[in-house]
C-alpha positions, 0 to 999 in steps of 0.5 A: 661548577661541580662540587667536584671541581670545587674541591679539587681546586681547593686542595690545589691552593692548599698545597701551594699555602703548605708549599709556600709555608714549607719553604719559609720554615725551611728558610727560618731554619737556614737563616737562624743555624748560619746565625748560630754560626755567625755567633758561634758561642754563647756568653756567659759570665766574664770575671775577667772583663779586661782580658787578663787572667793569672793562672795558677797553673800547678795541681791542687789536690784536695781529697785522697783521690789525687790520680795517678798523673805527675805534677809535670804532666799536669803543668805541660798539659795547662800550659798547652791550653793556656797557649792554645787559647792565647793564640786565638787573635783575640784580646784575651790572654791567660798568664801562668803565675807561680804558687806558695805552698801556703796559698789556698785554692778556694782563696786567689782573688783575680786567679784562675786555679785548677783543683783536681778533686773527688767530688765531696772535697770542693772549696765552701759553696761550691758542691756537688760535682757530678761531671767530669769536670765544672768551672765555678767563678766567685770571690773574684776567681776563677775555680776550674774543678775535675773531677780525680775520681774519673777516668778521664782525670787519669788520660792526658788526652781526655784532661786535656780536652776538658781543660781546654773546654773548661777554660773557655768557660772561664773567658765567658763561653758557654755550651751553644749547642744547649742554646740550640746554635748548630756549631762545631766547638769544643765548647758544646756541652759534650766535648770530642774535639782535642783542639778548638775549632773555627767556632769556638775562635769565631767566639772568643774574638767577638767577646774579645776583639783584638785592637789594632795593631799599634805603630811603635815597638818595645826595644829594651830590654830584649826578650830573654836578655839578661839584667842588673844594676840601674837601666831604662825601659824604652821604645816608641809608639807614634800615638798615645795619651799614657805609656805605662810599664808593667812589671810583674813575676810569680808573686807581683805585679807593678805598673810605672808611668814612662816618659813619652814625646821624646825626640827620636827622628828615626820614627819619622817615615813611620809617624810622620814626626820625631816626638815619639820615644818612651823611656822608663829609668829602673833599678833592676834590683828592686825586683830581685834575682830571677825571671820577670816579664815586662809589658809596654802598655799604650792607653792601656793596650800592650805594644809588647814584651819582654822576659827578662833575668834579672841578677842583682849584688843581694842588695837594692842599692850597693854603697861603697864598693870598689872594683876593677878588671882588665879585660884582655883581647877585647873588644879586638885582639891584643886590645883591652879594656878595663871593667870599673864598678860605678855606684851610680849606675849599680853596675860596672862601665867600661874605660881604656886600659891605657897601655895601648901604645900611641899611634904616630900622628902626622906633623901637621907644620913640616916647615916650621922648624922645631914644629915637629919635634926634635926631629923636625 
């Protein structure tokens, strides 16, 4: 054979090792950027490891640059975040509590606070700031920054945006794209895209999937009902170890154990047995006048809620008072009940007014003399 064709064939099986190496470079690729889709978001620090973070959704402003955008523009814009991100399906749920004006950004342990400032003018440990925008966590909070000297502070649509990005920073997503994943997320390091992609979902709900769903329901008190005086807390749920009720408002939080396995035959087509009821017996007064939220917790996971306002007599427990009124036309026309305070149930009860005339019965004994009256 001629050297010729010594090094013809040669370069012949050197082409088809570059061709079969090509191809498994090609396939690596493919194969490592559908595993950055299937992951879709790099996790970073999760202060908030049960799912649940209060957010502080008022503006602080530390510094002169405070920006032009009102307070009420600053609270729609959170708020459209917090609810954007709390749609997602997964576990994880921001929860807007109110301020003092004595509280201390830098100081809300188990908080997420947002600070608008100028760059020099952040909590202690916490400088520079050379973006637009940056999230810093320690202290057990969470401190969402931006940056007041910029333009972007000024636009709702750009605040938006970087708020939307910054607060998957505070659920424990970081920037896939510098970890080389190939996603479309509103969590890449530069941020175009005014409302969270199927990435940026794909990533929350890994971190946090959501339980399945719980057979039960919380039946009172009724989501926007109103509350006084000393009432229960039920509903049903066909499994659980512990049932707790979560009370919480601007400045609080309680947590109470219910009474669970009481008999509610209603449950059965559902459970496949009765002992499933919930009962909760609470003084409304204790939690003062005002909006309050109430969370049904089963071995720790929420069965549902409620947001309740609560209308109290200025006291916890009212001793000695005495009242009564005349309802007229009700619960029908030209019936009537009278409203009476009872002190045992910090709350008013319902008796009949006792002027509604006797309707003519029957005589059961015709034919007995004297059985049926004078008449009979």
């Amino acid at each position: 054979m001629t050297d010729w064709t010594n090094t013809r064939l040669n370069l012949r099986y050197r082409w088809k090792t570059v061709l079969i190496w090509g191809i498994g470079i090609v396939g690596a690729c493919v194969v490592a950027l559908w595993s950055g889709r299937a992951d879709a978001w790099v996790q970073d620090y999760q202060p908030f490891p049960d799912g649940n973070a209060p957010v502080v959704v008022h503006r602080f402003c530390r510094g002169p640059a405070c920006g032009s955008l009102s307070q009420r523009d600053w609270q729609q814009t959170i708020r459209s975040v917090v609810a954007e991100w709390n749609n997602t399906g997964s576990a994880f749920m921001f929860e807007e509590r109110g301020l003092r004006n004595t509280d201390d950004p830098c100081r809300l342990p188990g908080a997420v606070a947002v600070i608008v400032t100028d760059p020099a003018s952040l909590c202690p440990g916490d400088g520079p700031l050379r973006y637009n925008a940056r999230t810093e966590f320690g202290g057990r909070q969470a401190r969402v920054y931006i940056n007041a000297t910029t333009r972007s502070a000024r636009s709702l649509s750009s605040l938006r945006r970087m708020l939307l990005h910054e607060f998957g920073h505070v659920a424990g997503l970081n920037h896939p794209d510098a970890a080389g994943q190939n996603v479309t997320a509103v969590m890449n390091g530069t941020v175009y895209y005014d409302h969270l992609q199927a990435d940026d979902i794909a990533g929350i709900q890994a971190l946090y999937p959501a339980s399945e769903a719980l057979a039960g329901l919380l039946e009172n008190p009724g989501d926007g009902s109103s509350r006084s005086g000393i009432g229960i807390i039920s509903g049903w749920v066909c499994e659980a170890n512990e049932v707790t009720i979560e009370l919480s408002g601007d400045f609080y939080k309680q947590v109470w154990k219910a009474a669970y396995g009481t008999n509610r035959p209603d449950t059965w087509d559902v459970c496949g047995d009765g002992n499933n009821g919930f009962g909760l017996l609470f003084n409304w007064n204790r939690l003062g006048d005002g909006k309050h939220r109430v969370v049904a917790l089963v071995d720790g996971v929420e069965l549902g809620r409620a947001t309740v306002t609560v209308t109290t007599l200025g006291e916890e427990f009212l001793r000695g008072a005495k009242g009564e009124y005349v309802l007229e036309d009700f619960p029908s026309p030209g019936r009537s009940v009278v409203i009476e305070w009872e002190e045992s149930l910090q709350n008013f009860v319902i008796r009949p007014s006792g002027d509604e005339p006797e309707e003519p019965q029957e005589c059961q004994y015709p034919e007995i003399p004297g059985a049926c009256g004078d008449d009979g």
